[in-house]
The first five atom37 places (N, CA, C, CB, O) and aatype in JSON, in Angstrom:
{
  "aatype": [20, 20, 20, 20, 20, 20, 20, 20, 20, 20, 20, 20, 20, 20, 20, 20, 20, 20, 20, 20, 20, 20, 20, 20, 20, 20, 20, 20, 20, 20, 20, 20, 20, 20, 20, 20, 20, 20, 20, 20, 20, 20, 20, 20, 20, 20, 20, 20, 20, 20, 20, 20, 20, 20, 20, 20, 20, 20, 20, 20, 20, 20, 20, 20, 20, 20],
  "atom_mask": [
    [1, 1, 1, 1, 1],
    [1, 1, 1, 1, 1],
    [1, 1, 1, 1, 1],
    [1, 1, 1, 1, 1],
    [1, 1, 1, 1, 1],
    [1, 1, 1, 1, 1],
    [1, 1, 1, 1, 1],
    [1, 1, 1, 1, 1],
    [1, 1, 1, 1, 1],
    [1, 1, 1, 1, 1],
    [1, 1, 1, 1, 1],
    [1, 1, 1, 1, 1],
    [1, 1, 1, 1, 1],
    [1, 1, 1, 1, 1],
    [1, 1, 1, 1, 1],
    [1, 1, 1, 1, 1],
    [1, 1, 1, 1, 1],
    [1, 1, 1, 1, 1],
    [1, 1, 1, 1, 1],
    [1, 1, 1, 1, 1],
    [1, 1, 1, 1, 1],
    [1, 1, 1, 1, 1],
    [1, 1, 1, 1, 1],
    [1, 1, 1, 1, 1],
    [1, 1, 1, 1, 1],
    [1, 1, 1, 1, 1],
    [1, 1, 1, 1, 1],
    [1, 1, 1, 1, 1],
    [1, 1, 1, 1, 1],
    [1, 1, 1, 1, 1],
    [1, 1, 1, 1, 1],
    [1, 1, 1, 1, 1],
    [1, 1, 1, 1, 1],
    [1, 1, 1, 1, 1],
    [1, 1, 1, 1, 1],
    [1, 1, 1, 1, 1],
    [1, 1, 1, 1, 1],
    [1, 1, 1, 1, 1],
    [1, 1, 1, 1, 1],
    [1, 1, 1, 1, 1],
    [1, 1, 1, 1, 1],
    [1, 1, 1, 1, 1],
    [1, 1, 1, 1, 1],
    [1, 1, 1, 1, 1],
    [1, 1, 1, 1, 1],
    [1, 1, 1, 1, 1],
    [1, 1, 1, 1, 1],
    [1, 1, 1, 1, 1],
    [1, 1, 1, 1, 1],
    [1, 1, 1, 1, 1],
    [1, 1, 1, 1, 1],
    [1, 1, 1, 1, 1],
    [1, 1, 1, 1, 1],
    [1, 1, 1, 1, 1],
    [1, 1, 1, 1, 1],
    [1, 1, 1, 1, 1],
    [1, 1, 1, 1, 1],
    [1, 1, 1, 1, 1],
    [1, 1, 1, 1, 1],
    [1, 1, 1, 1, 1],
    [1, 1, 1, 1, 1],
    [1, 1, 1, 1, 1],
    [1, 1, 1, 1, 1],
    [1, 1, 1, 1, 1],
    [1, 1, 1, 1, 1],
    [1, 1, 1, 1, 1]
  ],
  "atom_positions": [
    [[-23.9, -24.6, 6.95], [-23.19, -23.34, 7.06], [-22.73, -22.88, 5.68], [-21.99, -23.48, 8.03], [-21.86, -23.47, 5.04]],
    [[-23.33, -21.87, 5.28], [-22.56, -20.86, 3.84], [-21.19, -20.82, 3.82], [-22.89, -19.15, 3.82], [-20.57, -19.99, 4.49]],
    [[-20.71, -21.55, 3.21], [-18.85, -20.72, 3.11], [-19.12, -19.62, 2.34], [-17.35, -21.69, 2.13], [-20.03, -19.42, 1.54]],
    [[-17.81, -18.61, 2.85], [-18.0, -17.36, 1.93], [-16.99, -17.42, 1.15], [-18.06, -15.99, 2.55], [-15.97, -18.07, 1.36]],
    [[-17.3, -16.54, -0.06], [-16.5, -16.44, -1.41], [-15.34, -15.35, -1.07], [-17.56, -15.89, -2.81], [-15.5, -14.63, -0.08]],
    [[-14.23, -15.22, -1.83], [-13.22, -14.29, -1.57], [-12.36, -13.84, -2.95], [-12.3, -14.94, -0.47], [-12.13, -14.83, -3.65]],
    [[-11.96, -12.91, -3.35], [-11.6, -12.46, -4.71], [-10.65, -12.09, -3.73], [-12.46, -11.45, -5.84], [-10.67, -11.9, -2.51]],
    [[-9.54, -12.02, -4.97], [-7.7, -11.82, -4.64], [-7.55, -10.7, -5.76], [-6.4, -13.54, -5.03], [-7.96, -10.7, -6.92]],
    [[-6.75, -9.64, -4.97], [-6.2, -8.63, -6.45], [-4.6, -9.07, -5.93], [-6.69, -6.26, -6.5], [-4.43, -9.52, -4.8]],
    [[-3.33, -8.85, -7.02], [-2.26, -8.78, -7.15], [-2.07, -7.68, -8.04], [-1.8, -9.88, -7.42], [-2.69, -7.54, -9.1]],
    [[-1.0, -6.73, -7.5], [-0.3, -6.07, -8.45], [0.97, -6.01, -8.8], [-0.48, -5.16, -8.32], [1.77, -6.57, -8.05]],
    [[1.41, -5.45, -9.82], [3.02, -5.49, -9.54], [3.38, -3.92, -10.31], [3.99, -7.14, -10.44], [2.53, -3.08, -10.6]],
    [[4.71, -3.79, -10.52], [4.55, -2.19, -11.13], [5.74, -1.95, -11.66], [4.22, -0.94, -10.07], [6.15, -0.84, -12.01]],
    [[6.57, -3.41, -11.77], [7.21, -3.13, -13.02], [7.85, -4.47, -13.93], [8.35, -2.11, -12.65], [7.77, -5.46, -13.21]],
    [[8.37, -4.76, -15.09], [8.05, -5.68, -15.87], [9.17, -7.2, -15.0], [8.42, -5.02, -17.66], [9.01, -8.39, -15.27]],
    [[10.24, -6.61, -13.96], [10.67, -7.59, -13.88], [10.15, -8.45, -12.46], [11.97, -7.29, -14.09], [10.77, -9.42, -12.03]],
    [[9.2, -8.04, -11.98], [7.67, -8.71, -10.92], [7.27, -9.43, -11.38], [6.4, -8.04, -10.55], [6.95, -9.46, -12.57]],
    [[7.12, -10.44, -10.38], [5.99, -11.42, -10.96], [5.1, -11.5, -9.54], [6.67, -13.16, -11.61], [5.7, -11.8, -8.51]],
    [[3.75, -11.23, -9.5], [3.06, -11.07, -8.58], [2.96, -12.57, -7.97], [1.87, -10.35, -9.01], [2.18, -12.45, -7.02]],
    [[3.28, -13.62, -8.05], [3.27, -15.25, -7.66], [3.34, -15.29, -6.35], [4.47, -16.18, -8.21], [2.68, -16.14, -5.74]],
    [[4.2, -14.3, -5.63], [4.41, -14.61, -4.09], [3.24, -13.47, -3.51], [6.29, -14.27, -3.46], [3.42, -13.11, -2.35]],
    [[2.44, -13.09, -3.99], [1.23, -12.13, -3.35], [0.55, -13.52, -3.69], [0.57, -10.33, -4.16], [0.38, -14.3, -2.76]],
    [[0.23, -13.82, -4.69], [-0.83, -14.66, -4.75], [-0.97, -15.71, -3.79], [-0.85, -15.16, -5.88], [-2.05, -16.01, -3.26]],
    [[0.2, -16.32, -3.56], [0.39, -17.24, -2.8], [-0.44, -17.13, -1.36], [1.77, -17.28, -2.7], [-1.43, -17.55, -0.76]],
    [[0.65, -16.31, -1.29], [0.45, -15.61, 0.61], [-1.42, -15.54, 0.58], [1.44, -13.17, 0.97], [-1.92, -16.04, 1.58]],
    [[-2.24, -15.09, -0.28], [-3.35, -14.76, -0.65], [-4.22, -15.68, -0.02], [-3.43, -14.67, -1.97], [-4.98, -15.68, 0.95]],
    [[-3.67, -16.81, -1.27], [-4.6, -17.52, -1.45], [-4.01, -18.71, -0.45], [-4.91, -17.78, -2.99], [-4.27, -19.83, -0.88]],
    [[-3.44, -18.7, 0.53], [-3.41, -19.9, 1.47], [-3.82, -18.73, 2.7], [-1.67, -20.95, 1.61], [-3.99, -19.24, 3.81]],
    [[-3.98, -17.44, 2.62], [-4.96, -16.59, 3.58], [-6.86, -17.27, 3.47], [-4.8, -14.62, 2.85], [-7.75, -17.48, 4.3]],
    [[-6.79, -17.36, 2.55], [-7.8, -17.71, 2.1], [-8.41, -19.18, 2.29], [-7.61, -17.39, 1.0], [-9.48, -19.44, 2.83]],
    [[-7.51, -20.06, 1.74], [-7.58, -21.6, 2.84], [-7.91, -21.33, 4.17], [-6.07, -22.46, 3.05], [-9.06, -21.52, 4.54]],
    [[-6.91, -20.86, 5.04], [-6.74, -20.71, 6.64], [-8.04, -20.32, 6.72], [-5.59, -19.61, 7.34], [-8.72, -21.14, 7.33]],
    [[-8.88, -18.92, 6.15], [-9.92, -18.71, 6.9], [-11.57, -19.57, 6.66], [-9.96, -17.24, 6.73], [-12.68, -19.49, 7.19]],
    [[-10.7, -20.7, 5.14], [-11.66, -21.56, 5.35], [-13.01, -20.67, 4.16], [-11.96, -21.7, 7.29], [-14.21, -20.85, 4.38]],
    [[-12.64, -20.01, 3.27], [-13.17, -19.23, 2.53], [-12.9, -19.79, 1.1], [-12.71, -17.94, 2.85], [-11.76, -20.12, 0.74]],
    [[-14.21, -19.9, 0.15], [-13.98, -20.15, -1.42], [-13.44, -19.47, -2.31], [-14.88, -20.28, -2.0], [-14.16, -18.55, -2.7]],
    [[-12.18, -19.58, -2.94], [-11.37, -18.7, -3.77], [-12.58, -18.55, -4.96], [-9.72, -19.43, -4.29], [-13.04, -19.52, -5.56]],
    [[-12.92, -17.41, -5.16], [-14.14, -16.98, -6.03], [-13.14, -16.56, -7.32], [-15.28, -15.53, -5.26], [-12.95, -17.52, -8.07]],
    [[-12.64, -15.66, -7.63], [-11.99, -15.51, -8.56], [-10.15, -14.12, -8.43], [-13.38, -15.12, -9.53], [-9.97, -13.41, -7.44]],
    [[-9.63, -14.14, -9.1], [-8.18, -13.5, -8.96], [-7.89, -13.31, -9.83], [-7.18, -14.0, -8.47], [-7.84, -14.06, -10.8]],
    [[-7.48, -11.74, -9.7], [-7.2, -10.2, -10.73], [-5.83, -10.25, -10.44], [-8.02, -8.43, -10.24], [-5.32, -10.61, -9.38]],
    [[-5.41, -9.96, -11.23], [-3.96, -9.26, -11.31], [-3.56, -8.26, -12.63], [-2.87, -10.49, -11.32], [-3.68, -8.55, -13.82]],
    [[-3.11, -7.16, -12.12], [-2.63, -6.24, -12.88], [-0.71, -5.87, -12.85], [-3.57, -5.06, -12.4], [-0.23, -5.44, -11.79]],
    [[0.08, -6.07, -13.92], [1.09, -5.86, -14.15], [1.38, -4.86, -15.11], [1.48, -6.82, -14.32], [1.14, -4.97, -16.31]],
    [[2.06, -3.6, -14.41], [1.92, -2.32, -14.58], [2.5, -1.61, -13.77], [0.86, -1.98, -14.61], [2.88, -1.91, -12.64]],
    [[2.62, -0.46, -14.44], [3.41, 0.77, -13.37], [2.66, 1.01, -12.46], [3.76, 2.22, -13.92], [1.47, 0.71, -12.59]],
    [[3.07, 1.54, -11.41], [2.72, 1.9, -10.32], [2.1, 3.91, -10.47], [4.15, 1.44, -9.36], [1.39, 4.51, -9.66]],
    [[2.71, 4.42, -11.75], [2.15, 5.72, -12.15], [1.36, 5.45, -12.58], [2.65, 6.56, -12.83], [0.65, 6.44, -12.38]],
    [[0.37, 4.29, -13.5], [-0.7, 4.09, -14.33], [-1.52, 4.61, -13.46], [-1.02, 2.75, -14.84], [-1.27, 4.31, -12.29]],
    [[-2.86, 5.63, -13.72], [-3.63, 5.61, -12.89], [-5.29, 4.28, -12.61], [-3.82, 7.0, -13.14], [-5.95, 3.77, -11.71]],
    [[-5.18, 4.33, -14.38], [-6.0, 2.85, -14.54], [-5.53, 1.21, -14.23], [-6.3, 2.8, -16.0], [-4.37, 0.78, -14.28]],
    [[-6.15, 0.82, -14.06], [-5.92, -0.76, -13.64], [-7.28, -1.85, -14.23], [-5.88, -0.81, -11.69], [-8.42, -2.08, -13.84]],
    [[-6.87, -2.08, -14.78], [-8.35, -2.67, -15.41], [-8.21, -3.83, -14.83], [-8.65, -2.82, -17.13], [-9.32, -4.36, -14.86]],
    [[-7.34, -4.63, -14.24], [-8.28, -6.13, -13.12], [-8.99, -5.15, -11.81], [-6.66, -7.78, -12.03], [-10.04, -5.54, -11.32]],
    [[-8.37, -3.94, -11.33], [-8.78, -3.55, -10.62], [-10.0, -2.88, -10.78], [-8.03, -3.15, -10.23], [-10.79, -2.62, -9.87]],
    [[-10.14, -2.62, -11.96], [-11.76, -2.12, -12.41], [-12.49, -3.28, -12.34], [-12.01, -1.46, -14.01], [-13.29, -3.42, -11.42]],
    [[-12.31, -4.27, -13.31], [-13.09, -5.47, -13.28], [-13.26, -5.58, -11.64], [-12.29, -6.84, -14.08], [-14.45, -5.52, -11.33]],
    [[-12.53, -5.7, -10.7], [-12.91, -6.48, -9.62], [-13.99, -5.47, -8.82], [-11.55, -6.96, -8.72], [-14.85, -5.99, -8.12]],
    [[-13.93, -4.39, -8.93], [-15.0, -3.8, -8.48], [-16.19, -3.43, -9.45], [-14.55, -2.75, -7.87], [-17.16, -2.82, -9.0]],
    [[-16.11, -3.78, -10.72], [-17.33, -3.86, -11.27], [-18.32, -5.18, -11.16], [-17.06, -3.59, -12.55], [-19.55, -5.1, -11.2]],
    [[-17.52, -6.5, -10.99], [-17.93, -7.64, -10.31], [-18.63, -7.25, -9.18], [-16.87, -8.49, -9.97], [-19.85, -7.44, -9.2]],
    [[-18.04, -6.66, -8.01], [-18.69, -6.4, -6.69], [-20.23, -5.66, -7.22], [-17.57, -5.26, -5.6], [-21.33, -6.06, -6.83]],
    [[-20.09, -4.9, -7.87], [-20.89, -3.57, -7.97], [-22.2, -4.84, -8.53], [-20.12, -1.93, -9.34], [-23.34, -4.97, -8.09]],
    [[-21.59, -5.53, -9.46], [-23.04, -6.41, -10.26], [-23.66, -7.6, -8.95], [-22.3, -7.66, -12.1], [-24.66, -8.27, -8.71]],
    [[-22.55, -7.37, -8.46], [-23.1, -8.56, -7.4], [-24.01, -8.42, -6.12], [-21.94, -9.16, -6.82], [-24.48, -9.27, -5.37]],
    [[-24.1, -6.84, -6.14], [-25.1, -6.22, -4.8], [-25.95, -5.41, -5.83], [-24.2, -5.04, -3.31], [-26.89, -4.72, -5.45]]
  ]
}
C-alpha cells in the first residue's frame, strides 16, 4: 500500500506568534491519518502582506510535482 505524502502551511501575522501550536495540531493530523510529513512552510507576517513566499513555494512545489 502507497502511503501518501502531506505538506503543512503555518501562518502567523504578527511578530509576537509563534505558529508551533498550528504545527503541532498539523502534524499529529497527519500521524492520525497515517500520512508522510513531506515537507512544512511557514510564513510569519502580517496578515495585510499580500505575498507569502512559503505560500508561493508550496504551491510552486505542487505545480512541479503534476
Amino acid at each position: 500500500m502507497k502511503v501518501l505524502k502531506a505538506a503543512i502551511y503555518t501562518r502567523v501575522s504578527s511578530a509576537d506568534q509563534h505558529p508551533e501550536m498550528q504545527r503541532s495540531e498539523l502534524v499529529e493530523y497527519v500521524k492520525r491519518r497515517g500520512w508522510s510529513l513531506y515537507k512544512e512552510y511557514s510564513d510569519k507576517m502580517s496578515g495585510e502582506i499580500e505575498r507569502r513566499p512559503a505560500l508561493d513555494a508550496l504551491f510552486e512545489d505542487i505545480t512541479r510535482s503534476y
